[in-house]
C-alpha positions in Angstrom: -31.2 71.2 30.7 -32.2 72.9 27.6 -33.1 70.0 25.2 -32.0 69.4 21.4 -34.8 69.0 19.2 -35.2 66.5 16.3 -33.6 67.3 13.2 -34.8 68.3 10.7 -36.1 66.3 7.9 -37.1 68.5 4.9 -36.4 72.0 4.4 -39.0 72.3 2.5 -41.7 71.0 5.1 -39.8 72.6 7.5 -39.8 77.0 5.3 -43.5 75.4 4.5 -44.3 74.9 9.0 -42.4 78.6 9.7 -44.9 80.1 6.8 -47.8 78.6 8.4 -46.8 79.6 12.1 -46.0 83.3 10.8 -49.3 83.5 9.2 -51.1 82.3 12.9 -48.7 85.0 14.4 -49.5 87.9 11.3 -53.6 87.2 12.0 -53.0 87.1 15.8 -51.1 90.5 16.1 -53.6 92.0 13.5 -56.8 90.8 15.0 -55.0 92.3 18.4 -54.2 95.4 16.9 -57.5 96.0 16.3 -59.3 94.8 19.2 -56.6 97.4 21.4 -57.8 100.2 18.6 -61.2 99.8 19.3 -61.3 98.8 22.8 -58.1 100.5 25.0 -58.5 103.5 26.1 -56.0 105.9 25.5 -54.7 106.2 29.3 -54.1 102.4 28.8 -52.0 102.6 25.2 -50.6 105.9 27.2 -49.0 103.9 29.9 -48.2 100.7 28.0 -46.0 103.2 25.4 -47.8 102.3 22.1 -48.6 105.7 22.4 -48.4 109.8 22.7 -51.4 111.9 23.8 -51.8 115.0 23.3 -48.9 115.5 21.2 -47.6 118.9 20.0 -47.0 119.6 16.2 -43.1 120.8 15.3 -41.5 121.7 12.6 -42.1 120.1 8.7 -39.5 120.1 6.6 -37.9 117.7 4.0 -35.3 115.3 5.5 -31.9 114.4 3.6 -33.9 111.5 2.1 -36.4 113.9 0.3 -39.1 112.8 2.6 -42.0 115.5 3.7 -41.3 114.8 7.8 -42.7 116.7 10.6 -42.1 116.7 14.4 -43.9 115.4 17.3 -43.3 116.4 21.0 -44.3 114.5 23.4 -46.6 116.5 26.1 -47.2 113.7 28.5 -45.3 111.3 31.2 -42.0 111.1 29.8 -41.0 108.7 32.0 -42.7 106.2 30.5 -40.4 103.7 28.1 -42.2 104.5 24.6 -42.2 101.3 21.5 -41.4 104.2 19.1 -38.1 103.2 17.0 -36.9 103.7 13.6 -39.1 102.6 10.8 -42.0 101.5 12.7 -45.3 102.1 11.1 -48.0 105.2 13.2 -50.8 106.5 13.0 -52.4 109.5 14.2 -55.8 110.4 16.1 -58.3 113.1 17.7 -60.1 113.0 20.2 -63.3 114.9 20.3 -66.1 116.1 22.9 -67.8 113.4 23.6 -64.4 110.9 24.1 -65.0 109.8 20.6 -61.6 108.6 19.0 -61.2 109.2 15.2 -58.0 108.2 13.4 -57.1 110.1 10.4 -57.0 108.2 7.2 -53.2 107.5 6.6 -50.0 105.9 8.0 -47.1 107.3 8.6 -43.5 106.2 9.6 -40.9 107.0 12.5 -37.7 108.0 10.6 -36.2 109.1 14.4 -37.4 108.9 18.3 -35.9 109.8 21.5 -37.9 110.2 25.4 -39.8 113.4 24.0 -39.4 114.1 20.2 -40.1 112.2 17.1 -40.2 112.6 13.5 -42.3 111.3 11.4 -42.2 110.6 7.4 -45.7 111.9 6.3 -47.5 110.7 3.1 -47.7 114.7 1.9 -48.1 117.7 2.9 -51.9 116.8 2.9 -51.6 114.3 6.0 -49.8 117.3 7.8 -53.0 119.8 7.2 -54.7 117.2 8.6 -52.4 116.6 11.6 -52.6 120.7 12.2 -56.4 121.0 11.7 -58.0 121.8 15.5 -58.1 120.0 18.1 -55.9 117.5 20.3 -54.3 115.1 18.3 -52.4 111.9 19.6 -50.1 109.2 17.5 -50.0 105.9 18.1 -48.2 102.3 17.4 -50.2 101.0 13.7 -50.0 97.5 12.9 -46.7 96.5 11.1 -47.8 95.1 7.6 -44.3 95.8 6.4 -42.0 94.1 8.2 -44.6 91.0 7.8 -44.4 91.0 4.8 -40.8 91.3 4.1 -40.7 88.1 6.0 -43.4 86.1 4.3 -41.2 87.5 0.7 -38.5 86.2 2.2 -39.4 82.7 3.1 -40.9 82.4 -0.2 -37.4 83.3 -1.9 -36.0 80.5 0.1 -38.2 78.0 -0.8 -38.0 78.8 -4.4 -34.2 79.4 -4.4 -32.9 76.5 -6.9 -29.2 76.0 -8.0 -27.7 79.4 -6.6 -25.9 80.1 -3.1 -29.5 80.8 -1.7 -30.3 76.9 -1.8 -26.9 75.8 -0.8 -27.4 77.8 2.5 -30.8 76.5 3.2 -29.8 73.1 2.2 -27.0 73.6 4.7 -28.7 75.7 7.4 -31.8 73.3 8.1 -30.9 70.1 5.3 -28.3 67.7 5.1 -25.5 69.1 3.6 -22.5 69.4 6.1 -21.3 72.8 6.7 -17.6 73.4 5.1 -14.5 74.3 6.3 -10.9 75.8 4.9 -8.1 75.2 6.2 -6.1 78.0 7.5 -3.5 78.3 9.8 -4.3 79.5 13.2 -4.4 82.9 14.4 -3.1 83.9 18.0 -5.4 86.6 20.0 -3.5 87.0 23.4 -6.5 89.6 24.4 -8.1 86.9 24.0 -9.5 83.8 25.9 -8.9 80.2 24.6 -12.7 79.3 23.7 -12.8 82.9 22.0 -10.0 82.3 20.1 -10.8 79.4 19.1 -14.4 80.8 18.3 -12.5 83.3 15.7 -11.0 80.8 14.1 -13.9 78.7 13.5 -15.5 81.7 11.8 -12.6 82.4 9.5 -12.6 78.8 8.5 -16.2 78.8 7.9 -16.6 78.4 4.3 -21.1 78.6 5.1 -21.8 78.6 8.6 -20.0 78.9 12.4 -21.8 80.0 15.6 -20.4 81.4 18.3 -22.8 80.8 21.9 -21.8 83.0 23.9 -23.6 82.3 27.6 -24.3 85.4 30.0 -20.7 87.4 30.8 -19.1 85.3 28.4 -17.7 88.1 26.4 -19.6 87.4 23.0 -19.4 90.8 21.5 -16.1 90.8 22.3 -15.0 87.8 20.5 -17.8 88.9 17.6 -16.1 92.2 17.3 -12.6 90.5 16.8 -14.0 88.0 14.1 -15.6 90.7 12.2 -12.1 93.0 12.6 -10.1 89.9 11.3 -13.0 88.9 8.8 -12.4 92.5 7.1 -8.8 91.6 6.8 -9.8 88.7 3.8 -13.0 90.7 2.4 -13.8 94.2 1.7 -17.1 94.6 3.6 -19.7 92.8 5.2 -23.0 93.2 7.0 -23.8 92.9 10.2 -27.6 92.7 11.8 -29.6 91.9 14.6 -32.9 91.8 15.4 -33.2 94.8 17.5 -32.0 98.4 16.8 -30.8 98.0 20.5 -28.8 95.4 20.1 -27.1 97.1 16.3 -26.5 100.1 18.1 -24.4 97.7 20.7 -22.2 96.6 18.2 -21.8 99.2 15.9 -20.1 101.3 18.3 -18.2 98.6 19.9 -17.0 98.5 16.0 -16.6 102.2 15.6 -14.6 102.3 18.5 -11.8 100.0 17.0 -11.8 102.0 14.5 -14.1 100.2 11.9 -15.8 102.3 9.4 -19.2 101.6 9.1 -22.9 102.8 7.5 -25.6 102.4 9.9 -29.0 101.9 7.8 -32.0 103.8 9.8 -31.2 105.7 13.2 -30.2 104.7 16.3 -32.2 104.0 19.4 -30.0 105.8 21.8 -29.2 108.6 20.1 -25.9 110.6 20.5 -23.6 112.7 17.9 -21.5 109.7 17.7 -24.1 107.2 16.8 -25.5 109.4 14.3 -22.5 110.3 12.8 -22.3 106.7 11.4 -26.1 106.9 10.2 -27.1 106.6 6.3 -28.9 109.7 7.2 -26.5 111.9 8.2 -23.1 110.9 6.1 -25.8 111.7 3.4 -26.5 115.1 4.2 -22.6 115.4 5.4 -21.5 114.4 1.8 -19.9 117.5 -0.4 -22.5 116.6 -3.2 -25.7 117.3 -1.1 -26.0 121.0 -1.7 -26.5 121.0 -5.0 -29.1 117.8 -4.8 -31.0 119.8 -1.9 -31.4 122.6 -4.1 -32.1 120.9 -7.0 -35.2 118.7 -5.2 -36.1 122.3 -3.9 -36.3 123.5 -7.1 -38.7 120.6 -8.5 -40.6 121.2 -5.4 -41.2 125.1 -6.6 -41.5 124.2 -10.0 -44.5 121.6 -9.3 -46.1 124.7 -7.7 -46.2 126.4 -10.9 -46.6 124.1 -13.6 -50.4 124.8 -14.4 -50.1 128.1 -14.8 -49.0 129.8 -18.1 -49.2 128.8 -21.7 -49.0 125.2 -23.1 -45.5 125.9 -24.2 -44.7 127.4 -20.9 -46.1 124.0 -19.0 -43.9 122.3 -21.7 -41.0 123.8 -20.9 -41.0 123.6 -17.5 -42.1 119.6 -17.7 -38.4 119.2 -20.2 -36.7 121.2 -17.2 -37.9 119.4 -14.3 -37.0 115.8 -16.0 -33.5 117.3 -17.0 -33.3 118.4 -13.3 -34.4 114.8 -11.8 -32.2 113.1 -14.2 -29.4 115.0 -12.8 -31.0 114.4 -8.8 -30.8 110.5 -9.7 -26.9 111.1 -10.7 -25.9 112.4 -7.5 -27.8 110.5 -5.3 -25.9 107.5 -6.9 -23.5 109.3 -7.0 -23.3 110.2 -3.1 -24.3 106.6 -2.7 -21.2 104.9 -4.4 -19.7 106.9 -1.7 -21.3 106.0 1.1 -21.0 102.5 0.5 -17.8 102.1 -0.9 -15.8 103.7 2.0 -18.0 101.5 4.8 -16.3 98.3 5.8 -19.3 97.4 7.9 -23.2 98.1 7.0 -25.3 97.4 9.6 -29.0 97.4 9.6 -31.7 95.1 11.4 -32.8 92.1 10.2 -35.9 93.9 8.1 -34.1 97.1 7.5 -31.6 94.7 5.3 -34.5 95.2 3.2 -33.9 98.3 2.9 -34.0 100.1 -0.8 -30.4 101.5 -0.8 -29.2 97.8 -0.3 -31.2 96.2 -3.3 -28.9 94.5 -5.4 -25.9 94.2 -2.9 -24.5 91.4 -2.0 -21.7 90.3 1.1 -19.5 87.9 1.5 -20.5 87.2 5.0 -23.5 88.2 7.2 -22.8 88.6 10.9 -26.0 88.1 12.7 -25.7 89.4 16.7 -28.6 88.2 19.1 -29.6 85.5 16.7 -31.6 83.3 19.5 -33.7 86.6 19.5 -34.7 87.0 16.1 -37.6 85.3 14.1 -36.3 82.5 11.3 -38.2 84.3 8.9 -36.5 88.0 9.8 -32.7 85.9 9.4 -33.3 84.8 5.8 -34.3 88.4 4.9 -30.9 89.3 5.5 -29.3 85.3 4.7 -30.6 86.1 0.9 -27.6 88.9 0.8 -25.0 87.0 1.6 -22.4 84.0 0.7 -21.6 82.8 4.4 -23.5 83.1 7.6 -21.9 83.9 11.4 -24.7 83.7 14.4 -24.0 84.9 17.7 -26.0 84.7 20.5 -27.0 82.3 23.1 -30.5 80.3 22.7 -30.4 79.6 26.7 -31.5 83.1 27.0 -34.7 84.8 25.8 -36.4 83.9 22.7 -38.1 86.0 20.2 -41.1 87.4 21.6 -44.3 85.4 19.9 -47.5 86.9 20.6 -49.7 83.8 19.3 -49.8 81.3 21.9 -50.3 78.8 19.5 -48.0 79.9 16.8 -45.4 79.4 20.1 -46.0 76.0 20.7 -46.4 75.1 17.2 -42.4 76.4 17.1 -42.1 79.6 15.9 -40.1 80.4 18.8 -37.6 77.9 17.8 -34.9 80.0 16.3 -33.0 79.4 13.1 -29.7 79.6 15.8 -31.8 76.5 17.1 -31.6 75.0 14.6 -28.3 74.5 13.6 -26.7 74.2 17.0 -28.9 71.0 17.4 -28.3 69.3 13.5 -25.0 70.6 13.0 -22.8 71.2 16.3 -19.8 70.9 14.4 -20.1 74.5 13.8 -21.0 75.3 17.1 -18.4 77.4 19.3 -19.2 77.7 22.9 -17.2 80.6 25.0 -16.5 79.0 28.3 -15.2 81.8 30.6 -17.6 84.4 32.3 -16.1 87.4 33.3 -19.2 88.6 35.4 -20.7 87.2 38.1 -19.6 85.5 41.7 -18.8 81.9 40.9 -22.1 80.9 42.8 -23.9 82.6 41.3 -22.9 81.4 38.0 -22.7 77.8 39.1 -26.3 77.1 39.2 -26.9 78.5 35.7 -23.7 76.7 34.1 -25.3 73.1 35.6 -28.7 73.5 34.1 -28.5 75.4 31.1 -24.9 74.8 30.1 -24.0 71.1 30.7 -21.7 73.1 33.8 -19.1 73.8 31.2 -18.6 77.3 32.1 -16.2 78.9 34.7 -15.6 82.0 36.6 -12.4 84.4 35.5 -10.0 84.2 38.6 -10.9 88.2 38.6 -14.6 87.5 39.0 -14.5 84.2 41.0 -15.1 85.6 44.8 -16.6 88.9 43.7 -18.6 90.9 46.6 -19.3 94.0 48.4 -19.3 93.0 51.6 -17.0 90.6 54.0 -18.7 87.5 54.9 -21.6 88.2 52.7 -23.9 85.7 51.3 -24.2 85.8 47.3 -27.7 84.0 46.8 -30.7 84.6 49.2 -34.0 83.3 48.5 -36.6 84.9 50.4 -39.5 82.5 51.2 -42.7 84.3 51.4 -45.1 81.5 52.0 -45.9 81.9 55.8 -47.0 85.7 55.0 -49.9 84.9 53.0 -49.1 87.3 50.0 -51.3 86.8 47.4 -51.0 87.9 43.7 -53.9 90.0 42.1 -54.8 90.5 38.6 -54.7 94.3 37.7 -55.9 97.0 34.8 -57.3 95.8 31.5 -54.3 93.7 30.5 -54.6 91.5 33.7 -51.4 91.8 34.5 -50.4 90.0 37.5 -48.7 92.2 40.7 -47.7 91.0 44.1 -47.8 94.3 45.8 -46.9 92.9 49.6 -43.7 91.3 48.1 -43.1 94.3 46.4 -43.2 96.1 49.4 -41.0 93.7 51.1 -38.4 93.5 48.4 -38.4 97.8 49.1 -37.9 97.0 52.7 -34.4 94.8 51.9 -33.0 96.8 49.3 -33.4 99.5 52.1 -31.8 97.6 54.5 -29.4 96.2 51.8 -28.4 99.8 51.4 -27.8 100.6 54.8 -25.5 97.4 55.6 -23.4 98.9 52.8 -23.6 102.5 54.2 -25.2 105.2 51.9 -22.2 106.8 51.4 -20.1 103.7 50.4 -23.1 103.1 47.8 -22.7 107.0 46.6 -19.0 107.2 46.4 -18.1 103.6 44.9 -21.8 104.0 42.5 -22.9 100.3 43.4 -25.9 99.5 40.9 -29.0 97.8 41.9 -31.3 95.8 39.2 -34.8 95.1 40.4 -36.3 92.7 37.9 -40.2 91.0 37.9 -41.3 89.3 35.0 -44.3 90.9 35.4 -44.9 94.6 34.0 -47.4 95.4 36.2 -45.4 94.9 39.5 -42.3 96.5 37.3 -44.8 99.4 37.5 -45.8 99.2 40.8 -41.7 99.0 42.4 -41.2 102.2 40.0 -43.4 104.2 41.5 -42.8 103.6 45.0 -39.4 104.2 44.4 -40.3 107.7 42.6 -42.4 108.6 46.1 -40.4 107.5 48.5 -37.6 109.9 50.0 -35.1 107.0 51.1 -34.6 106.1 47.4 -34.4 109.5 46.1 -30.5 109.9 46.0 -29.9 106.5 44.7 -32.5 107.0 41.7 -29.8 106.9 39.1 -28.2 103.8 40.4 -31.6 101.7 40.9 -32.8 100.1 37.5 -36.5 98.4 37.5 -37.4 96.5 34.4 -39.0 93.4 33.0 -36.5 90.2 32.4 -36.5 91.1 28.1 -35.6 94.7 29.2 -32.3 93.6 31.3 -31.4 91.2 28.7 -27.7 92.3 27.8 -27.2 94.1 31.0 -25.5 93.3 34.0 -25.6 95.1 38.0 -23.5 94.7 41.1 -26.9 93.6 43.0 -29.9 92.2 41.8 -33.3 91.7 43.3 -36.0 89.5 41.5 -39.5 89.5 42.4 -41.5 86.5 41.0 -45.1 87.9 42.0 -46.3 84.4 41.7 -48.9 82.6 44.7 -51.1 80.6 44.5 -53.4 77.8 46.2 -52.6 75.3 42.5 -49.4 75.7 41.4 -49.8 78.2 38.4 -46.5 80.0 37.2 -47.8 81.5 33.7 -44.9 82.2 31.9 -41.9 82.0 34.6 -42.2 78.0 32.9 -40.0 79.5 29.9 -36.7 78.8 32.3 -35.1 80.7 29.7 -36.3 84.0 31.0 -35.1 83.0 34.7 -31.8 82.2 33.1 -31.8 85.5 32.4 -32.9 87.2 35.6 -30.6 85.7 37.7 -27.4 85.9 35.5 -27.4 89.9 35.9 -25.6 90.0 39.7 -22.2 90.5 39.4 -21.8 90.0 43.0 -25.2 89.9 45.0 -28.7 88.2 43.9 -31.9 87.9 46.0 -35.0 86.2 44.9 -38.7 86.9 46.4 -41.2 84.1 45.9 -43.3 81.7 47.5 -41.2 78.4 47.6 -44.7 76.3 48.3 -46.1 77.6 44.8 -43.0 77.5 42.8 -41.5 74.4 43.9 -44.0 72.4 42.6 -41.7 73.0 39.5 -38.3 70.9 39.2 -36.2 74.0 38.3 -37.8 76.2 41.0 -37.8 73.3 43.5 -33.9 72.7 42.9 -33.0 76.4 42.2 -34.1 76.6 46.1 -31.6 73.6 47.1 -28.9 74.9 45.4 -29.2 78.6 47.3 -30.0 76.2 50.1 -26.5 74.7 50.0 -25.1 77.8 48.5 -26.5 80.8 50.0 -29.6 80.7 52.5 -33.4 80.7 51.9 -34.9 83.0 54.6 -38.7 81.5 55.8 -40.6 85.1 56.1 -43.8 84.7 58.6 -47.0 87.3 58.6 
């Protein structure tokens, strides 16, 4: 069972700990920034996505946002899943004769990436005659100062806040002050289940805080998307974040598509014409005014060319003109901004990117937060500083926010501000009951441990599967075979490359039990999940070579746990890579991240391990019995 932790005592010893932690995590991630600059080779950042080499050079131009940008195509594997996103901090390298790596001496900043093109917002046009000069150059990841420091601002502004909504929201957030309620009569949903009515309630009563937990398949967005909807029918506009642009993306277009106007601030992660037609970016550029500021900035542009030739009065008088002209470039950008803002119901942003320039000085009634048990404390109270009431959505059963610092971890900086709240104030606490995804059994297991077994299965959902007489949960014991895990590459990362080739052999056989075509025809999705990147890596490319697998490709995911998170398949296989003569399970101890892996199956779930190392753990050990009673664990010998 996931456990409560002690409440909190002080806020202020408790902002002062998360300030202390955040600088162990800041020093970690920098000092292992540097050691990957100066040690990794680029094959290694290559293959690990932190970076592009050889790159080719695009177009330059200057973007809607008057920023010099430039292009940069990607030459290499573009199968590999890149860490490039929206306003992440790179920069760029050569690579000479002699293997000799020399980065040039600015940063620059992604403004837009998809699988092979990215643009980049340049310093000047000097950094691109740098970029151009010969030779192949490559752009990679740079160590993100920014968003660092936004937080470490942030927590600072909380701790100083003193008789203003800032220090009523801290003092009820993580202090003693009970959260407040008005009273209103309620509202009936009928699209809606009982717990997530009731969870939209709560969050129009809120007067400061409500969460709604919403457990795997439990439709959270849903009910998130109806409190927002009915939120916008008492207030004019308020903002909604999340940590990842991922997970904004997710709900922005669940609100575009109910019709819900809203201002996305910085650019999607999956980019299509409908998610950028809701970007800051392109409503700008869209905007009837823009014309005449592009030519205007054009015009400065030219005019900066010129100014030190001519006469003194010349250089005079084209100085006079260039501020008349950038006094009237400031008037419509305001101007155009006024717009923007004031026909969005919704801005959305993440978490830092509330930061953002165009959003100093605004303030919002109430700040949704999606994926809250995903997102740093520090990273919340950026936004928490805009806003008069705060609504947190997520589910802290799932993964937490990825810490780096080992020690930072156990000190608590992985203990989420959602965390927090849920365990000093459950008053405010909503908990959505009904899954709508997976076979009851396979939902049982994860209901008793993580969710007090409070949850149930939709009638719908209850008996789900793809075969008569088929058995939901199979656990394939692999200790009589005498697999062994290895540590591989530079990382270490561990692989267990005979289970991976067993877990190949049953989703082949899986496949045929189904029939091939039945799998074509009905487009039955399989999930193939390790906790372990390197044997993610390894099941990817034996799929790629083999010539079984080659017309199911589009319906056979492989990922890490954090890269399923939010996803669901109608058959999932899990490979937990982990045996060993002692015992040792690394990181498959955060149980949050098997809560996770095994709550994807909508109707079919194997699990690869070796029961004699992992059931030296209570969760492993009665994860086993339950699929024991449930399903059936299969002894594999050599």
């Amino acid at each position: 069972m996931m456990d409560n932790k002690k409440p909190i005592a002080s806020p202020t010893a408790d902002l002062q700990r998360q300030q202390l932690l955040l600088r162990m995590e800041y020093e970690y991630e920098k000092e292992e920034f540097k050691r990957q600059t100066e040690t990794m080779g680029i094959a290694r950042k290559v293959k690990r996505g932190l970076s592009w080499y050889p790159v080719q050079i695009g177009r330059s131009y200057y973007n809607s946002l008057n920023q010099f940008v430039v292009e940069i195509i990607r030459t290499g594997d573009k199968d590999i899943e890149h860490a490039f996103e929206f306003g992440k901090p790179v920069c760029f390298f050569r690579q000479g004769y002699d293997d000799k790596i020399s980065y040039m001496n600015f940063t620059a900043t992604v403004s837009y990436a998809d699988e092979e093109r990215m643009v980049v917002a340049l310093p000047g046009q000097g950094a691109l005659l740098e970029i151009q000069s010969e030779g192949q150059v490559g752009v990679q990841l740079y160590f993100d100062e920014t968003s660092y420091r936004t937080m470490f601002d942030a927590l600072e502004d909380v701790l100083r806040a003193k008789g203003n909504r800032l220090a009523e929201l801290r003092d009820t957030l993580i202090g003693t002050l009970l959260p407040r309620k008005r009273e209103l009569f309620p509202i009936r949903f009928p699209w809606l289940n009982s717990t997530q009515e009731e969870a939209v309630n709560k969050v129009l009563c809120a007067k400061d805080v409500s969460i709604v937990h919403g457990p795997p398949g439990t439709g959270k967005t849903t009910t998130l998307v109806e409190a927002i909807y009915e939120t916008l029918h008492r207030e004019n506009q308020v903002l909604v974040c999340a940590q990842s642009n991922t997970a904004v993306d997710w709900i922005s277009e669940k609100l575009v598509d109910r019709g819900v106007p809203v201002l996305r601030i910085g650019n999607p992660s999956r980019v299509n014409d409908k998610m950028l037609s809701f970007t800051y970016e392109r409503r700008f550029e869209n905007h009837p005014a823009y014309p005449e500021l592009w030519g205007i900035r054009k015009s400065i542009r030219e005019m900066n060319g010129k100014i030190h030739r001519g006469s003194y009065n010349e250089r005079e008088s084209a100085r006079n003109r260039i501020s008349r002209l950038r006094d009237r470039a400031t008037e419509l950008e305001i101007l155009i901004n006024e717009d923007l803002f004031s026909s969005a119901r919704v801005i959305a942003s993440t978490l830092v990117s509330s930061n953002h320039r165009i959003l100093t000085g605004r303030r919002f009634s109430t700040l949704f937060i999606d994926e809250a048990a995903q997102a740093l404390e520090a990273a919340c109270w950026i936004a928490i500083r805009k806003a008069d009431r705060v609504i947190l959505a997520g589910d802290h059963c799932q993964l937490p926010p990825t810490i780096k610092c080992i020690e930072a971890a156990r000190g608590g900086l992985d203990h989420t501000l959602m965390e927090k709240i849920v365990a000093v104030k459950p008053t405010s606490v909503s908990l959505l009951k009904t899954q709508y995804r997976m076979n009851e059994s396979i939902m049982r297991f994860s209901s008793e441990w993580f969710y007090n077994n409070q949850l149930e299965s939709a009638p719908e959902v209850r008996q789900r599967g793809i075969l008569d007489f088929d058995t939901p949960m199979v656990w394939i014991d692999t200790s009589e075979m005498e697999f062994h895990e290895e540590l591989t590459g530079e990382s270490f990362g561990r692989i267990n490359k005979q289970e991976a080739n067993l877990l190949l052999q049953e989703l082949e056989k899986y496949i045929h039990r189904i029939g091939e075509g039945r799998v074509l025809d009905e487009q039955i999705d399989f999930g193939l999940i390790s906790p372990y990147k390197a044997q993610v890596q390894y099941l990817r490319s034996k799929i790629k070579s083999s010539n079984f697998f080659r017309p199911f490709r589009s319906l056979i995911s492989v990922n890490t746990v954090d890269g399923f998170q939010g996803q669901e398949r109608d058959v999932v296989f899990i490979s937990l890579v982990r045996a060993n003569e002692n015992g040792q399970i690394g990181f498959l101890n955060d149980l949050r991240r098997m809560n996770v892996a095994i709550t994807r199956a909508r109707m079919k779930l194997v699990i690869l391990g070796e029961a004699a190392t992992l059931g030296q753990h209570a969760f492993y050990r009665k994860l086993m019995q339950y699929i024991r009673e449930e399903g059936k664990i299969e002894d594999r010998e050599g």
